[in-house]
C-alpha positions as CSV (number, residue, x, y, z in Angstrom):
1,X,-35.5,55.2,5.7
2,X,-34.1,53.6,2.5
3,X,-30.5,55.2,3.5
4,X,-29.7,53.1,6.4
5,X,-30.4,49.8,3.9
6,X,-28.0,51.0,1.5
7,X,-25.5,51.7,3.8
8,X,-26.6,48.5,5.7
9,X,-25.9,46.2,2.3
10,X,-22.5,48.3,1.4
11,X,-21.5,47.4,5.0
12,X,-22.4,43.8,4.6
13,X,-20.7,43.5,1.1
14,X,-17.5,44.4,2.4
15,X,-17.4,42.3,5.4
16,X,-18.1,40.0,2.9
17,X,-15.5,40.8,1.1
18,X,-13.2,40.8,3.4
19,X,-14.4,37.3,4.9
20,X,-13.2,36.2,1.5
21,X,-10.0,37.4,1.4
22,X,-9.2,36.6,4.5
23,X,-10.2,33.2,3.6
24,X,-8.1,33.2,0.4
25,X,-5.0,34.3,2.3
26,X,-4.8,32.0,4.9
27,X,-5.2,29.2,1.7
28,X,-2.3,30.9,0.3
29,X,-0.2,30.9,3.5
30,X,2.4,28.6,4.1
31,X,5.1,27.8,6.6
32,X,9.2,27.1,4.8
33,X,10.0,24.1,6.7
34,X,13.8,22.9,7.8
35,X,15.6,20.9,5.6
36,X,15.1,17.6,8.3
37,X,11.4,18.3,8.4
38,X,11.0,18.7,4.7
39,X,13.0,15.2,4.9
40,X,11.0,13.5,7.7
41,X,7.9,14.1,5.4
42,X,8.6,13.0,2.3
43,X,9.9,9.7,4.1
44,X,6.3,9.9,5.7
45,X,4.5,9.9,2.7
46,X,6.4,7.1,1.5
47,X,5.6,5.2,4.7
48,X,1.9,5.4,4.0
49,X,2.2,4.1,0.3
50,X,4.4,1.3,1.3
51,X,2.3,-1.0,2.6
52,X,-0.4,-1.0,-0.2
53,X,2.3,-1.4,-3.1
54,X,3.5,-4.5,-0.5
55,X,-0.1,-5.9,-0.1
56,X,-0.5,-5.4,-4.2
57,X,2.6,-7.4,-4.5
58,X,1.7,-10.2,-1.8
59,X,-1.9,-10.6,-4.5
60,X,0.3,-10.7,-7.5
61,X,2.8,-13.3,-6.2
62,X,-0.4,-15.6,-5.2
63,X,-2.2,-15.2,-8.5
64,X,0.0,-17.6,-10.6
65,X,-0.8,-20.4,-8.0
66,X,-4.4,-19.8,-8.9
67,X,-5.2,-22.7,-11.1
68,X,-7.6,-20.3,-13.1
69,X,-4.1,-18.4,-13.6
70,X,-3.0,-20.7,-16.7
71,X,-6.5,-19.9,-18.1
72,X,-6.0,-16.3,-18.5
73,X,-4.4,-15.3,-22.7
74,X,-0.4,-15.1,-23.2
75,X,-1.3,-11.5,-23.7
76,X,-3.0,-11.5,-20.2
77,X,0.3,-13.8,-18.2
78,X,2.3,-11.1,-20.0
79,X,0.4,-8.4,-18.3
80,X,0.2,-9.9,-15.3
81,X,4.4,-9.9,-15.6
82,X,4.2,-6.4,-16.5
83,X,2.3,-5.5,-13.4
84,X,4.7,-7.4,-11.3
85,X,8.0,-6.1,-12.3
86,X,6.1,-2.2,-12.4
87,X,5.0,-3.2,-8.5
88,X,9.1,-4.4,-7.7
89,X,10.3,-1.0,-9.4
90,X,7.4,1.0,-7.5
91,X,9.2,-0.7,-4.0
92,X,12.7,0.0,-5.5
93,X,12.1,3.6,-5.9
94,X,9.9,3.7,-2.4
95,X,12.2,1.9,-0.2
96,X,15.8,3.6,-1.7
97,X,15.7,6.5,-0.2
98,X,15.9,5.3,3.8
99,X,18.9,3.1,2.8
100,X,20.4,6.2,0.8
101,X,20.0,8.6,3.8
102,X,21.5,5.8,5.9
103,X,24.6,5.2,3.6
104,X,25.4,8.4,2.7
105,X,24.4,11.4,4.6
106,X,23.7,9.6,7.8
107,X,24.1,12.3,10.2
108,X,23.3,14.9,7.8
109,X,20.2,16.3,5.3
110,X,21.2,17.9,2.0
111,X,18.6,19.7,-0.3
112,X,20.3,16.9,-2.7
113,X,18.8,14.1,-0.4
114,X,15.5,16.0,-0.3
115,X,14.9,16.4,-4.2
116,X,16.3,12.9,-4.2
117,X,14.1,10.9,-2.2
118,X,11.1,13.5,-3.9
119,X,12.1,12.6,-7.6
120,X,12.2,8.1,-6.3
121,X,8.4,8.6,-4.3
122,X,7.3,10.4,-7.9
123,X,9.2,7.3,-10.3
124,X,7.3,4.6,-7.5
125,X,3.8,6.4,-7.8
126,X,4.1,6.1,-11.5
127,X,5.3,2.7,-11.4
128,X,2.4,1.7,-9.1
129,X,-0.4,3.7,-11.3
130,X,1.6,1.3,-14.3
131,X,1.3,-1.7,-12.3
132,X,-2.5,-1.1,-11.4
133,X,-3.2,-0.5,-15.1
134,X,-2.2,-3.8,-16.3
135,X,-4.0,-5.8,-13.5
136,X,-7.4,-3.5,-13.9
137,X,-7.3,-4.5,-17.6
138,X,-6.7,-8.1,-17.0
139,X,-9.6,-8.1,-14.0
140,X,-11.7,-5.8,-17.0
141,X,-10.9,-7.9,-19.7
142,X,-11.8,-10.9,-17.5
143,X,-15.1,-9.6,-15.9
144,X,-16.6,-8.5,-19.7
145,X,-15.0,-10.7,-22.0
146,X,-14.8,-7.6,-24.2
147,X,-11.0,-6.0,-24.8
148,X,-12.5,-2.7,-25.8
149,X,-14.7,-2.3,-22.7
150,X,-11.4,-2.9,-20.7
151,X,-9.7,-1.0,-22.3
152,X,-11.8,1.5,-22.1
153,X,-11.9,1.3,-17.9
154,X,-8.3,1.3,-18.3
155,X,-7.9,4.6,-20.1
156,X,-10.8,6.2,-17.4
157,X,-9.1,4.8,-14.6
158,X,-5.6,6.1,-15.8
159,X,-7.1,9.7,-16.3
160,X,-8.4,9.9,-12.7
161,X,-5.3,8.4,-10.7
162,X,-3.0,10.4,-12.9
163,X,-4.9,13.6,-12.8
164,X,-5.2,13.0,-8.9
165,X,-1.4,12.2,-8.3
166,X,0.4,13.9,-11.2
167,X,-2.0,16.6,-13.3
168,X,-2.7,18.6,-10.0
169,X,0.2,18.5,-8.1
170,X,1.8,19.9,-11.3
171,X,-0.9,22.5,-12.0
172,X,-0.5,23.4,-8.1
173,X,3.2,24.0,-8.1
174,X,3.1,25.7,-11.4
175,X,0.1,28.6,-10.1
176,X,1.9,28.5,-7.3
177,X,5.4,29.1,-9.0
178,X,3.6,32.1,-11.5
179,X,2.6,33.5,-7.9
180,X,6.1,34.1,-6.6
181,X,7.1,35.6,-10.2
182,X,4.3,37.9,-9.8
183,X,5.8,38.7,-6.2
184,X,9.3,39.1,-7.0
């Protein structure tokens, strides 16, 4: 009687275990897109951050006209600069590669055009996560009257957005990099 159990849970291990593999390979799969379609995404992704960085800039132009605005430190105004000129570079880098693909290679997608408009969306993400650090402290240093606290929130606030748009990405491409050595 205890035979059919054993069997019964050695059975149910390995469906288990392959229920997990299975699982782990269809993570692991993947589909090589054409060089237009790798194109038409990236400009996608920079669709959707556009209109934040463009609704960040549209607060930052109307905060000076705040009459609490000449209240805020020189150190603060300066910041507030700071953030302005990181959100017109994080649009710069956004918005060049539609205008770049127009001029250039109109009729045409390159794997230069690609890696091109990819390396711009990476220099405006870091511009914007620049931007948003100088107006958190200013709104920090503001809301506690302590410079410590803020920068405190800051440095917190800069550890998550970075680790969510630059620390894992990288980690990401790098396992996934080590997996095609191990491949090949």
């Amino acid at each position: 009687m205890q035979k059919p159990l054993a069997v019964s849970d050695r059975e149910e291990e390995r469906r288990e275990e392959k229920e997990e593999k299975e699982e782990k390979e269809e993570e692991e799969e993947e589909e090589s897109l054409e060089l237009k379609d790798v194109l038409k995404h990236t400009l996608e992704e920079v669709r959707m951050v556009i209109p934040g960085v463009q609704t960040l800039f549209g607060f930052q132009l109307i905060a000076v006209f705040n009459p609490t605005f000449k209240e805020l430190t020189s150190v603060e105004r300066g910041l507030h600069l700071a953030a302005l000129l990181f959100t017109i570079m994080a649009m710069g880098f956004l918005l060049a590669p539609a205008p770049h693909h127009r001029i250039v290679q109109k009729h045409s997608v390159s794997r230069r055009l690609v890696n091109y408009a990819s390396r711009l969306l990476r220099f405006g993400i870091a511009a914007l996560l620049a931007s948003l650090m100088c107006d958190t402290y200013i709104v920090c240093q503001e809301a506690t009257d302590n410079w410590q606290v803020a920068l405190g929130i800051v440095l917190v606030a800069f550890a998550f957005l970075g680790t969510l748009w630059f620390l894992i990405p990288l980690y990401e491409r790098s396992r996934k990099r080590s997996n095609w050595d191990v491949q090949a």
